[in-house]
Structure formats: C-alpha cells, structure tokens
N, CA and C atoms as an extended XYZ file, in Angstrom:
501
Properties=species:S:1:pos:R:3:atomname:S:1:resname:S:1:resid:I:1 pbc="F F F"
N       -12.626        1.823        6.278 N   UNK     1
C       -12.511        0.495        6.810 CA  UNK     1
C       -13.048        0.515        8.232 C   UNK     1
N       -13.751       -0.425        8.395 N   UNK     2
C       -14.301       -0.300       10.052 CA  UNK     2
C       -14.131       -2.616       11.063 C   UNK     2
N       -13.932       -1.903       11.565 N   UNK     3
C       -13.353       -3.288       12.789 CA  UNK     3
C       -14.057       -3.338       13.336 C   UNK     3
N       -14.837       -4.368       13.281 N   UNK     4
C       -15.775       -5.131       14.638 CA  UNK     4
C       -15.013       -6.222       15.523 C   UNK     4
N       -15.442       -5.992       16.926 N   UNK     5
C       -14.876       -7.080       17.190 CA  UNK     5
C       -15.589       -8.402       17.578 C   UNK     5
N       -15.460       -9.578       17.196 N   UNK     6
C       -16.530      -10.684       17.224 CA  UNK     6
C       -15.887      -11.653       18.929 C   UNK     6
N       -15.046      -11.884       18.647 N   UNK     7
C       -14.827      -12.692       19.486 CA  UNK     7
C       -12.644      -12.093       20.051 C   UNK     7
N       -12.177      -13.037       21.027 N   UNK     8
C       -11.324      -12.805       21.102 CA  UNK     8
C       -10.073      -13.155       20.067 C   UNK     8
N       -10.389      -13.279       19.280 N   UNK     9
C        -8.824      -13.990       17.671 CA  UNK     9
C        -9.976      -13.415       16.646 C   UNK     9
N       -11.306      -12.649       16.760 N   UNK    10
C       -11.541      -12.887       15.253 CA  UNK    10
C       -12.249      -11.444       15.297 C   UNK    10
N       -12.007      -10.853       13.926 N   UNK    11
C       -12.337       -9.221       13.540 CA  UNK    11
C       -13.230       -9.811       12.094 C   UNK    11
N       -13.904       -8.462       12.088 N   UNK    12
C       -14.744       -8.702       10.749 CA  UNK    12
C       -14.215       -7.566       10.270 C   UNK    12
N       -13.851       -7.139        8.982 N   UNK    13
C       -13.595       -5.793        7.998 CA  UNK    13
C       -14.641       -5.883        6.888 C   UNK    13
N       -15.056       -4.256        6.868 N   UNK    14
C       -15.858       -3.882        6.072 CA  UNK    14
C       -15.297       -2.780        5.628 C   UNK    14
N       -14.803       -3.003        3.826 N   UNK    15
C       -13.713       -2.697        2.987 CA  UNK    15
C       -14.848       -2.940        1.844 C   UNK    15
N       -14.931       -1.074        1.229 N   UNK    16
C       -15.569       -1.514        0.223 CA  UNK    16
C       -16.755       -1.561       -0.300 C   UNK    16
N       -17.654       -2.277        0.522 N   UNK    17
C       -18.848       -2.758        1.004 CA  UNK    17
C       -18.501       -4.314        0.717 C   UNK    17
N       -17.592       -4.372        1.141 N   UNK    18
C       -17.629       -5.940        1.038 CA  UNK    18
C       -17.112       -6.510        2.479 C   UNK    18
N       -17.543       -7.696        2.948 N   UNK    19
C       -16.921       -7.766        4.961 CA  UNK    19
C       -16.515       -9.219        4.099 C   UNK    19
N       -15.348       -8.966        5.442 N   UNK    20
C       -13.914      -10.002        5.354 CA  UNK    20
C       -13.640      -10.514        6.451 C   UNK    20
N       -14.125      -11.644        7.284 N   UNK    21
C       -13.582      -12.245        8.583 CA  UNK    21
C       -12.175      -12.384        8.364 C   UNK    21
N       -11.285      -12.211        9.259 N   UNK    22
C        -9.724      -12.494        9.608 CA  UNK    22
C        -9.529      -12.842       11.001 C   UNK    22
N        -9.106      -14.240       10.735 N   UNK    23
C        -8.790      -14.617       12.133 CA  UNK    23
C        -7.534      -14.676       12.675 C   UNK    23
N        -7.233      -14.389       13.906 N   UNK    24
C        -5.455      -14.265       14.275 CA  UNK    24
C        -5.438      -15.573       14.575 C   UNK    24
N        -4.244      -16.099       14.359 N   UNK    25
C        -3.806      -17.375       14.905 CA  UNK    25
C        -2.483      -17.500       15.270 C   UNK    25
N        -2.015      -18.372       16.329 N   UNK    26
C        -0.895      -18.298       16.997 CA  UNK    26
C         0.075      -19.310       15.663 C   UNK    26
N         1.303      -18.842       15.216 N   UNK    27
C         2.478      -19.762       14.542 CA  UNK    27
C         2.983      -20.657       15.630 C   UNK    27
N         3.815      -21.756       14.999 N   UNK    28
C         4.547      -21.837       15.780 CA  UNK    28
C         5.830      -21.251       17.008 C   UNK    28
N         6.802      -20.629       16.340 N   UNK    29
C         7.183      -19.760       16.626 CA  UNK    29
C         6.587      -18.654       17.463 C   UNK    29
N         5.435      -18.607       17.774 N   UNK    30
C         4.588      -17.623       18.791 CA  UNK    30
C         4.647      -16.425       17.829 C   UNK    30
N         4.563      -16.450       16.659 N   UNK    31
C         4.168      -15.244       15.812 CA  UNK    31
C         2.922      -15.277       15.468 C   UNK    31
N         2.205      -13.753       15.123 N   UNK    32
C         1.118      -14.152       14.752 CA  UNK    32
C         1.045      -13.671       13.584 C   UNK    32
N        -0.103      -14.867       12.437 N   UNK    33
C        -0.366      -14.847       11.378 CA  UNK    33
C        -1.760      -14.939       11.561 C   UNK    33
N        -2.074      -13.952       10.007 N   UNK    34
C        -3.377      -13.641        9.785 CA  UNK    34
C        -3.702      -14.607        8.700 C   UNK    34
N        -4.859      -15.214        8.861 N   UNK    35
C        -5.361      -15.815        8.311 CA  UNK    35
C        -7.297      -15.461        7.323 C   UNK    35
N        -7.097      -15.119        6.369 N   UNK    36
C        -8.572      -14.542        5.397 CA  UNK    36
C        -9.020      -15.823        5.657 C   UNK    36
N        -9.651      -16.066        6.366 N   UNK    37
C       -10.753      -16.941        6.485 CA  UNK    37
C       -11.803      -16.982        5.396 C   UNK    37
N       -12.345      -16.280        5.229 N   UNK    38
C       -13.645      -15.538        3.973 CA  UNK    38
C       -13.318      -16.107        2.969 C   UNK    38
N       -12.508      -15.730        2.284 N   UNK    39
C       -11.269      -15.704        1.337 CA  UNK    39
C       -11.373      -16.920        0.980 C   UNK    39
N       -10.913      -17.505        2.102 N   UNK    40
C       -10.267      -19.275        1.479 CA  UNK    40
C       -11.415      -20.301        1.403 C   UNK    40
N       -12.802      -19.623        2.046 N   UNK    41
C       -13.749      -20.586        2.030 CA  UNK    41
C       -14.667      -20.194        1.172 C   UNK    41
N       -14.298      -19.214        0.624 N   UNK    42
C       -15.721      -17.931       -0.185 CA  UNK    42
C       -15.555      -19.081       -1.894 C   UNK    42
N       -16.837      -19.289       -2.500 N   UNK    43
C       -16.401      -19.426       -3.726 CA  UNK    43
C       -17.626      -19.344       -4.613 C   UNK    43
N       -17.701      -17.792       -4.117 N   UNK    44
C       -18.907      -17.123       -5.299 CA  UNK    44
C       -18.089      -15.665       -5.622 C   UNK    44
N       -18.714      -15.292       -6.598 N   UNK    45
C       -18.095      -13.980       -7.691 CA  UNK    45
C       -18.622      -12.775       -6.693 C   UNK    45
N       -17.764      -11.974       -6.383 N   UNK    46
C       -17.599      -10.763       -5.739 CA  UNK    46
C       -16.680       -9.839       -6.786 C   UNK    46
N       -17.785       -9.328       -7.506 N   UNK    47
C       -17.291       -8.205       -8.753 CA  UNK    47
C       -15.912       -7.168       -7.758 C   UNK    47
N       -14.902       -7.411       -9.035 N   UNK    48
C       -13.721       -6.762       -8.266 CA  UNK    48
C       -12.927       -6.608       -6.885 C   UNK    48
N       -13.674       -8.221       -6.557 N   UNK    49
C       -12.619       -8.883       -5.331 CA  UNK    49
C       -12.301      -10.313       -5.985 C   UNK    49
N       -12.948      -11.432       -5.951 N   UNK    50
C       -13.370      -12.309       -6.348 CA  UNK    50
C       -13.672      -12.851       -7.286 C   UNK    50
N       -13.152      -13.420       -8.442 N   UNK    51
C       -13.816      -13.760       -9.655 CA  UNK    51
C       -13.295      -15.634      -10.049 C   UNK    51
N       -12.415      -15.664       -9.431 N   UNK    52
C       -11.813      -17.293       -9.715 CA  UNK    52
C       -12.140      -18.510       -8.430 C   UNK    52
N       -12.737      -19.583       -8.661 N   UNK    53
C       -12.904      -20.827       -8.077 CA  UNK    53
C       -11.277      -21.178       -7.182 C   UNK    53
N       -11.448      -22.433       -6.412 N   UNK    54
C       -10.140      -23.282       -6.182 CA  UNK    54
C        -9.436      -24.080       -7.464 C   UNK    54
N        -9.874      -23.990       -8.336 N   UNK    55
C        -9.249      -25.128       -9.489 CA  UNK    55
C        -8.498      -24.036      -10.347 C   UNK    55
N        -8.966      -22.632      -10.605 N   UNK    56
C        -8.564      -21.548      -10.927 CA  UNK    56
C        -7.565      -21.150      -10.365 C   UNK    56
N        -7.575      -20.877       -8.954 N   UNK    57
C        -6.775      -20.197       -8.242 CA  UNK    57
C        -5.292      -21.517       -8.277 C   UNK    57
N        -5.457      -22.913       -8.080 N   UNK    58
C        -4.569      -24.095       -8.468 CA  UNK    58
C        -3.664      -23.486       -9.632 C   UNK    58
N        -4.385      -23.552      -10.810 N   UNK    59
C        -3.917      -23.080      -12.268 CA  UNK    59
C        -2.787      -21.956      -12.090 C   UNK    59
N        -3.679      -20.308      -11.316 N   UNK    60
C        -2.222      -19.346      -11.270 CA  UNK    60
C        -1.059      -19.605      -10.294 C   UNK    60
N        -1.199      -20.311       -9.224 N   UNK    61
C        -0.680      -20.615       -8.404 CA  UNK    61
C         0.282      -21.424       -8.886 C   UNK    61
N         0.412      -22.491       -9.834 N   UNK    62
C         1.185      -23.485      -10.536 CA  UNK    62
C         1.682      -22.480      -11.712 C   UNK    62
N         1.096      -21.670      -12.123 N   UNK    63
C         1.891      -20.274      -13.593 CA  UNK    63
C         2.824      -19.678      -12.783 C   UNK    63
N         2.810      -19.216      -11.494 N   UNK    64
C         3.492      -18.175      -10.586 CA  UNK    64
C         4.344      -19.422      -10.298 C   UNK    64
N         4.678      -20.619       -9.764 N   UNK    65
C         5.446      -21.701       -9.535 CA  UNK    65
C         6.852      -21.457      -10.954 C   UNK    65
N         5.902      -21.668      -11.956 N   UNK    66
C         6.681      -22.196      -13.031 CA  UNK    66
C         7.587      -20.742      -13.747 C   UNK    66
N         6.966      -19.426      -13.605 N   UNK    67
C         7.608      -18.510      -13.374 CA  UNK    67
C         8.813      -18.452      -13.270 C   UNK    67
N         8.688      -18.166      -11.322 N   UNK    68
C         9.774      -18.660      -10.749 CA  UNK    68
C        10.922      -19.181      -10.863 C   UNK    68
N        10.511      -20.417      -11.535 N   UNK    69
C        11.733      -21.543      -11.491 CA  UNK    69
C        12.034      -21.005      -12.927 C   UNK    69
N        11.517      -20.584      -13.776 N   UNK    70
C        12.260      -19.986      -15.168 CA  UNK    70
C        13.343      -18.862      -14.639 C   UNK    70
N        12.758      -18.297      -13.554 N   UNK    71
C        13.170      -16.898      -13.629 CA  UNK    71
C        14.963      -17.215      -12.519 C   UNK    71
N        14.579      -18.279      -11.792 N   UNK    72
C        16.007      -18.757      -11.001 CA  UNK    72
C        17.040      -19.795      -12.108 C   UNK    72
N        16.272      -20.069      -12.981 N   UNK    73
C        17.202      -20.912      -13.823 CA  UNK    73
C        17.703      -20.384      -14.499 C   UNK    73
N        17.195      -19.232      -15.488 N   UNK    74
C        17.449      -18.414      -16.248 CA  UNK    74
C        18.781      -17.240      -15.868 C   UNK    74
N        18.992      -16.718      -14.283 N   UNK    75
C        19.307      -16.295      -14.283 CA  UNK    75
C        20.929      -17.112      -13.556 C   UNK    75
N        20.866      -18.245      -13.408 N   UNK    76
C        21.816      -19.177      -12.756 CA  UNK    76
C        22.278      -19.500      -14.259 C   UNK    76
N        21.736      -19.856      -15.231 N   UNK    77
C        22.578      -19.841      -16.309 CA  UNK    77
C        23.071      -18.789      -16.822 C   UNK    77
N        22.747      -17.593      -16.680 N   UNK    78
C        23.541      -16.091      -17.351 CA  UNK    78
C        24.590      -16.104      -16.531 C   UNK    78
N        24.736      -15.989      -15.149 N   UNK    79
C        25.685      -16.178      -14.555 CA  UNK    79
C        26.565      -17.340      -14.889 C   UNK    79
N        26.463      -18.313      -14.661 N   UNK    80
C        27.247      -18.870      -15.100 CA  UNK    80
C        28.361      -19.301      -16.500 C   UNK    80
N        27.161      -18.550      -17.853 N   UNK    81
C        28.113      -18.906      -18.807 CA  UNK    81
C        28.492      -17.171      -18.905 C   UNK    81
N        28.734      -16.217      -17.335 N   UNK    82
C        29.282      -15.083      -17.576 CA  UNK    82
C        28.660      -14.343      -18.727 C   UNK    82
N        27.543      -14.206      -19.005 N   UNK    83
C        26.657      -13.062      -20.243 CA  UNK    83
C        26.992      -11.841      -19.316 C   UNK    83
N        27.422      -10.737      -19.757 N   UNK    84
C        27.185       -9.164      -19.155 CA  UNK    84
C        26.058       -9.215      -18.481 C   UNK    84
N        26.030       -8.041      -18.027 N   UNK    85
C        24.975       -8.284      -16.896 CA  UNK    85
C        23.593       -7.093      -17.790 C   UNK    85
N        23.686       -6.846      -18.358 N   UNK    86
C        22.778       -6.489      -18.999 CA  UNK    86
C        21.413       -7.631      -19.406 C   UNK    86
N        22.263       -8.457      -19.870 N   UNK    87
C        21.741       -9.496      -20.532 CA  UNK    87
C        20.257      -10.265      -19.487 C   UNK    87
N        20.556       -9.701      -18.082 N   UNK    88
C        19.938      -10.791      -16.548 CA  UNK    88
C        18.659       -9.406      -16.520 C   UNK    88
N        18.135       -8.157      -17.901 N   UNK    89
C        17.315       -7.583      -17.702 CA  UNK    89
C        15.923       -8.496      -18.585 C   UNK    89
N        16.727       -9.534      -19.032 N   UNK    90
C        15.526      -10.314      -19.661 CA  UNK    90
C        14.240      -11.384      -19.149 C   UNK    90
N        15.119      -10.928      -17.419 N   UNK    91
C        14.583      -11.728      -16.143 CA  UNK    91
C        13.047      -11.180      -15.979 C   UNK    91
N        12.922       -9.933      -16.571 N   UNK    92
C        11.721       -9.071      -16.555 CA  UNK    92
C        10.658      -10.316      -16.923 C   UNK    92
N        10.888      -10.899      -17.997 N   UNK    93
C         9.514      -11.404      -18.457 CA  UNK    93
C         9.019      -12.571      -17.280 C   UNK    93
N         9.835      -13.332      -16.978 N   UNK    94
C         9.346      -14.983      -16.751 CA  UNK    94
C         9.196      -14.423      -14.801 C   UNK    94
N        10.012      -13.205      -14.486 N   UNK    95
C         9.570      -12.703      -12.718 CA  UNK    95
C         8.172      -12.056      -12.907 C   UNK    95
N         7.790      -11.561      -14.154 N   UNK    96
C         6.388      -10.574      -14.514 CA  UNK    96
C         5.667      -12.194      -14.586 C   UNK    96
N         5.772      -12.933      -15.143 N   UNK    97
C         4.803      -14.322      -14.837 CA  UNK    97
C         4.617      -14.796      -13.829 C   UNK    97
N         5.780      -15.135      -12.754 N   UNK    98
C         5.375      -15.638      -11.833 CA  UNK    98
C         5.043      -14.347      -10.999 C   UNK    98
N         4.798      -13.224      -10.787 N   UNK    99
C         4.167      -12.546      -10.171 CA  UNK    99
C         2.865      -12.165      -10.662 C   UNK    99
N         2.440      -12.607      -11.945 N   UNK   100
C         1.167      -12.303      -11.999 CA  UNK   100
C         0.163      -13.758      -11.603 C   UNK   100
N         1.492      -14.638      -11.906 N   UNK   101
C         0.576      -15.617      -11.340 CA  UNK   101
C         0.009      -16.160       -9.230 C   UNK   101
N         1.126      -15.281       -9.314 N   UNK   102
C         0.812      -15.321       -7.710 CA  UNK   102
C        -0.058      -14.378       -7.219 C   UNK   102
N         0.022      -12.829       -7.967 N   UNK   103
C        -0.959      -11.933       -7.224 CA  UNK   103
C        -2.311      -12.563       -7.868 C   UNK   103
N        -2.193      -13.154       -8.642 N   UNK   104
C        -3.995      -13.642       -9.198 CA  UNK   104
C        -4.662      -14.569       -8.022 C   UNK   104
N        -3.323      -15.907       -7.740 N   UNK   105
C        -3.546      -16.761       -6.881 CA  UNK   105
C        -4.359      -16.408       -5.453 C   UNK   105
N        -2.922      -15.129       -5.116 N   UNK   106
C        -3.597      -14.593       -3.506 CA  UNK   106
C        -4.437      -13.708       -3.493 C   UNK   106
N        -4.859      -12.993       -4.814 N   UNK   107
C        -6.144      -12.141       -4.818 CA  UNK   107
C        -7.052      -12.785       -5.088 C   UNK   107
N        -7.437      -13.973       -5.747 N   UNK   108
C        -8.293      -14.941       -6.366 CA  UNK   108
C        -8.956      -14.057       -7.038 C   UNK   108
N        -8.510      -13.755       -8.188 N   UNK   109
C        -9.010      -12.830       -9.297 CA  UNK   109
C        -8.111      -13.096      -10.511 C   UNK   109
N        -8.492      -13.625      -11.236 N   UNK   110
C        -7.933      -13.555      -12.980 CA  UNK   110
C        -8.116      -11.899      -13.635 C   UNK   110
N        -6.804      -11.823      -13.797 N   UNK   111
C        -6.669      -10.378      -14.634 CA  UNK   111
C        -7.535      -10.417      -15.939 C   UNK   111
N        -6.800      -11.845      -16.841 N   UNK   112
C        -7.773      -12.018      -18.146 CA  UNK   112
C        -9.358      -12.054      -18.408 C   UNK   112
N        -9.801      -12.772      -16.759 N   UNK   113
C       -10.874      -12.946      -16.586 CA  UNK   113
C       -11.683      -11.577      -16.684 C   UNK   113
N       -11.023      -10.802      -15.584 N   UNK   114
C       -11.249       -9.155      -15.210 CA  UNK   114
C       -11.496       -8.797      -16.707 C   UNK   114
N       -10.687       -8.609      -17.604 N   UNK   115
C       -10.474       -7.945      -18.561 CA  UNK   115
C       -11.853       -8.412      -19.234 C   UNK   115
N       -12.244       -9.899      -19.718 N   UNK   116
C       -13.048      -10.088      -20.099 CA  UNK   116
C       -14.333      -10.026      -19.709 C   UNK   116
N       -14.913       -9.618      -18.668 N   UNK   117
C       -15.552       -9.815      -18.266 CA  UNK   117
C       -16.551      -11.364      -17.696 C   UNK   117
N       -15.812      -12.314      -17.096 N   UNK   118
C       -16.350      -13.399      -17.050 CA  UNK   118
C       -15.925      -14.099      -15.361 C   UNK   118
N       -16.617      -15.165      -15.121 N   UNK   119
C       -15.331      -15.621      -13.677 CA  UNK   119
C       -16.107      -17.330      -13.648 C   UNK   119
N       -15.111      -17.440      -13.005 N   UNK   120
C       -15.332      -18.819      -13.182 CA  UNK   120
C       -14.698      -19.464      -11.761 C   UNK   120
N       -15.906      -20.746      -11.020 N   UNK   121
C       -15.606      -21.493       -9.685 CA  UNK   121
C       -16.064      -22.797       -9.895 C   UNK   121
N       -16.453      -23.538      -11.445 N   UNK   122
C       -16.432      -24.900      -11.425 CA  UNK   122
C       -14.895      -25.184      -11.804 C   UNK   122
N       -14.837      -26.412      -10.859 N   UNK   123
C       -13.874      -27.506      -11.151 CA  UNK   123
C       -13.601      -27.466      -12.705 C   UNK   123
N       -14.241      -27.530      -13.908 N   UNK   124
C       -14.199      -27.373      -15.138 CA  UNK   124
C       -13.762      -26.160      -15.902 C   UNK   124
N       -13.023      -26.075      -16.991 N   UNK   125
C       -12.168      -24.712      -17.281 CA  UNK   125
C       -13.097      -24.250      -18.023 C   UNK   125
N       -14.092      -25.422      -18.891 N   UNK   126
C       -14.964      -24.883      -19.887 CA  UNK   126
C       -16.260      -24.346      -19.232 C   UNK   126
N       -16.890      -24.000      -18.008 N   UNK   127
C       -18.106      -23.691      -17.859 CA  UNK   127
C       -17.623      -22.372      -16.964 C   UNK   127
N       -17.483      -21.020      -17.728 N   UNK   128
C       -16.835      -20.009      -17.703 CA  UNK   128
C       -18.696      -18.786      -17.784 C   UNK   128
N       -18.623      -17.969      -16.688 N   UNK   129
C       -20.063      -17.367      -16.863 CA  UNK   129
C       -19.646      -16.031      -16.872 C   UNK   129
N       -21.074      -15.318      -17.384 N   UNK   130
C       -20.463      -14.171      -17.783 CA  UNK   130
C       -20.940      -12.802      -17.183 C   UNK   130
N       -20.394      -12.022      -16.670 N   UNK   131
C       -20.475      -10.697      -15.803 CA  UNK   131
C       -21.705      -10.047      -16.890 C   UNK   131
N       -22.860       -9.574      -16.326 N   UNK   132
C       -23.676       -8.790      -16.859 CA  UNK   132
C       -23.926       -7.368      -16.806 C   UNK   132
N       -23.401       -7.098      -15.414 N   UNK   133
C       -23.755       -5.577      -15.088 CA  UNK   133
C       -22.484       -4.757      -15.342 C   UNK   133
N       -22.953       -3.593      -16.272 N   UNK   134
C       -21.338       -2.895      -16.815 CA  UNK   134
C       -20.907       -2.312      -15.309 C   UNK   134
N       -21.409       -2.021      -14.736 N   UNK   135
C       -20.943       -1.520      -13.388 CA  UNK   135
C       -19.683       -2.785      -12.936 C   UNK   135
N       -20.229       -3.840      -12.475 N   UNK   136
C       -19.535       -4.817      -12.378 CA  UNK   136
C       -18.113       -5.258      -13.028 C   UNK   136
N       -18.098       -5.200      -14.351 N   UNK   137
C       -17.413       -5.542      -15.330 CA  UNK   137
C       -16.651       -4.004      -14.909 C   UNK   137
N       -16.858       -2.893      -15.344 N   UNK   138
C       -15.862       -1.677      -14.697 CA  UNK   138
C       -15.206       -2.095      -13.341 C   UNK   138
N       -15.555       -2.491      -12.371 N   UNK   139
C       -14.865       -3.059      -11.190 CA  UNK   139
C       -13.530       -3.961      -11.429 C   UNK   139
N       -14.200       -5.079      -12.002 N   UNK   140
C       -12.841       -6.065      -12.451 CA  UNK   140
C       -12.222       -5.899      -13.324 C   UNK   140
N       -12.435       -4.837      -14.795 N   UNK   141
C       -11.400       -4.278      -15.035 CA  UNK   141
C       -10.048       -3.464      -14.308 C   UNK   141
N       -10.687       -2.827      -13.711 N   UNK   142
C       -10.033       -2.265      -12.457 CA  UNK   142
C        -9.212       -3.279      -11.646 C   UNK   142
N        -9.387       -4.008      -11.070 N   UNK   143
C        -8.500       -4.930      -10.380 CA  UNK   143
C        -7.951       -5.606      -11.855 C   UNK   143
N        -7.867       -5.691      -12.448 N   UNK   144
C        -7.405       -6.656      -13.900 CA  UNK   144
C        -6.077       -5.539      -13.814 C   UNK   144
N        -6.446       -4.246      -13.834 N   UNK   145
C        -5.570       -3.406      -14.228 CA  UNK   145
C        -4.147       -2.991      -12.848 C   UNK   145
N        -4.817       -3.574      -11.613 N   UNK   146
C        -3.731       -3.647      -10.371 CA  UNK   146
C        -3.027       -4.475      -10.425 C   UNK   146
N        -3.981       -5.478      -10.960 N   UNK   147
C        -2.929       -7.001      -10.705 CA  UNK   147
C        -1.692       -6.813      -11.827 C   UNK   147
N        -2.171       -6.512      -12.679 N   UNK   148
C        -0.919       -6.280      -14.034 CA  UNK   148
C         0.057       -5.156      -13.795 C   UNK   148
N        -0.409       -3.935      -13.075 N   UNK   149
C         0.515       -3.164      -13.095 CA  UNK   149
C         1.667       -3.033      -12.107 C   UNK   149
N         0.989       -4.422      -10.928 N   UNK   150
C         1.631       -4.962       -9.787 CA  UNK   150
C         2.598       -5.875      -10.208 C   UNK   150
N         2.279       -6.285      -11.194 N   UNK   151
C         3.110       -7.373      -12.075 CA  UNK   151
C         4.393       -7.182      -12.472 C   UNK   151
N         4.092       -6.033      -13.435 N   UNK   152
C         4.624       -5.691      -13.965 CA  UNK   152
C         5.827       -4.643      -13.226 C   UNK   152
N         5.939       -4.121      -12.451 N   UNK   153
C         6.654       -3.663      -10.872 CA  UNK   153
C         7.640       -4.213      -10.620 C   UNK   153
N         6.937       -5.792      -10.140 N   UNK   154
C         7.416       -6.410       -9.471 CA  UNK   154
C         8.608       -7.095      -10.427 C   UNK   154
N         8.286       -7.336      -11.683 N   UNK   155
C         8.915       -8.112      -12.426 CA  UNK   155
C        10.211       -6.942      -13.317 C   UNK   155
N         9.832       -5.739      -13.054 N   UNK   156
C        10.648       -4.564      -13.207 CA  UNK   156
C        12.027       -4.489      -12.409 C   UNK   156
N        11.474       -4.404      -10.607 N   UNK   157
C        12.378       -4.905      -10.066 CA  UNK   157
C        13.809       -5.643       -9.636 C   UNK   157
N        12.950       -7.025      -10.378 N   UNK   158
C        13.254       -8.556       -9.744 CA  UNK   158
C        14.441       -8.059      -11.016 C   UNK   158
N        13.996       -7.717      -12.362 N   UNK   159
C        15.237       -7.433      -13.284 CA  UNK   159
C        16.566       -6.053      -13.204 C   UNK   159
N        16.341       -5.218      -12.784 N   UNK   160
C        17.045       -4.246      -12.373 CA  UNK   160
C        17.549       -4.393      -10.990 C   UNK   160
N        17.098       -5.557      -10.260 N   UNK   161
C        18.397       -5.851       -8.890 CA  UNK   161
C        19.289       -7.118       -9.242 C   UNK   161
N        18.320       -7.806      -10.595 N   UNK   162
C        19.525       -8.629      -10.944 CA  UNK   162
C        20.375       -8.039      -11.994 C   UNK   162
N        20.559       -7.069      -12.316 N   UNK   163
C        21.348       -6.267      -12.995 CA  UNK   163
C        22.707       -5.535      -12.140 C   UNK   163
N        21.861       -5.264      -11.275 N   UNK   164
C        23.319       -4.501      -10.674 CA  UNK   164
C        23.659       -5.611       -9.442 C   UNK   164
N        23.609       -6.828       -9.311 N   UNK   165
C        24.252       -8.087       -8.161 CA  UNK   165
C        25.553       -7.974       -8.998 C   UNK   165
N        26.430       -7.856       -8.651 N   UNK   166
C        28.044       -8.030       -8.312 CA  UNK   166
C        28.332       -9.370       -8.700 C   UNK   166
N        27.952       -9.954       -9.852 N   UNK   167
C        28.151      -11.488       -9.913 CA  UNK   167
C        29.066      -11.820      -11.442 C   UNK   167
C-alpha cells in the first residue's frame, strides 16, 4: 500500500493496483470520518473490487435492512414466548442475510454476481454484462468468496452471543 499526499484532507491509496482517493472530513462532533470518495462516485467494473452500479448497491443495502429487522424480530419473539435458548441459534440465517447484504452494499460487489461472472451499473436489473477475461472472473470469485465467508462469521456470531444473553 503506498500514500500520496495530494492536498491537506486528501490521500490517494494504491492497493492492489487499483488507487482509491479518501478524503478526511471533520464530523460533527470534531471526529474524524473517512470518507471513499472513489468509491461512491466510481461506477465502472473494477474486476474484484467493483462489480455493482447505485441501483444494485440500493437492492443489497435494502436485503441487509430487511435482514436485520428479521433477525431483531425473530429474536424478540423467542424471548418473549421464552423458547430455550438454543432455539435464538436459528438467528444464524436471517443475521448471515443482512450481513451479506451489507458487506455487498459497502464493498459494492455482488457475491452472486462474483460467482457468476457478470456486473452490472444500469439503473435496469435486466441489462447484466458479462466478465470475459478468466483472469478477471478468478478475481471476483475471490471476493464472492470473502464476502460470503464474512457473512457467514458474522452471522455465526450474531447467533452464538444470542445464545448465551442471560434472557
């Protein structure tokens, strides 16, 4: 990884062979947050960074939402109608959704996509194009295979600490 420095708030990273502007910006609070600039404005296919549009990235972002709220409802009703606590390891599936739908969101990369080799940045779900170079396609398998196994972690977790909560 190498740091240039451009200006006073803004670094360039070259990760990869791929460069990533990040700009610092002041919070409210006087904290500072980093902001991927690149990232949020980029919306062309960067084999195994990059493979999903804004209408895409909308889509996992709203799967990782709906997740979520399965995964807090789900487990507010075990508690409540008192199921053993065994029962709150079934939290695995719907926390493994909304975490795959969020690491897709903030990586802007579709795992399925990865897998298939394809990516897609029209507004439209149906005009889906397709990765040609196997080199390429080996890349986003590869991230296909982080994002899921990050997923899957996370959603490992989220079920084995709601297993042993004292509730």
């Amino acid at each position: 990884m190498r740091i240039a420095f451009i200006t006073h708030a803004a670094y360039t990273i070259v990760y990869g062979g791929s460069e990533v502007s990040i700009f610092l910006k002041a919070m409210n609070y006087g904290l500072p947050s980093v902001v991927n600039d690149t990232m949020q404005s980029q919306n062309q296919y960067i084999p195994g960074v990059c493979n999903i549009g804004r209408a895409e990235i909308r889509k996992r972002k709203q799967g990782g939402w709906i997740g979520l709220y399965i995964t807090i409802i789900l487990f507010g009703l075990l508690v409540y109608f008192g199921m053993p606590p065994i029962w709150r390891l079934i939290l695995f599936f719907p926390a493994t959704m909304a975490a795959i739908g969020f690491l897709q969101a903030y990586m802007h990369f579709c795992a399925y996509f990865g897998m298939r080799g394809v990516f897609n940045f029209s507004p439209d779900a149906d005009r889906i194009s397709t990765v040609e170079e196997a080199e390429f396609r080996a890349r986003d398998r590869r991230k296909a295979w982080q994002i899921i196994i990050y997923s899957v972690i996370i959603g490992a977790a989220v079920a084995v600490i709601a297993y042993y909560l004292p509730l």
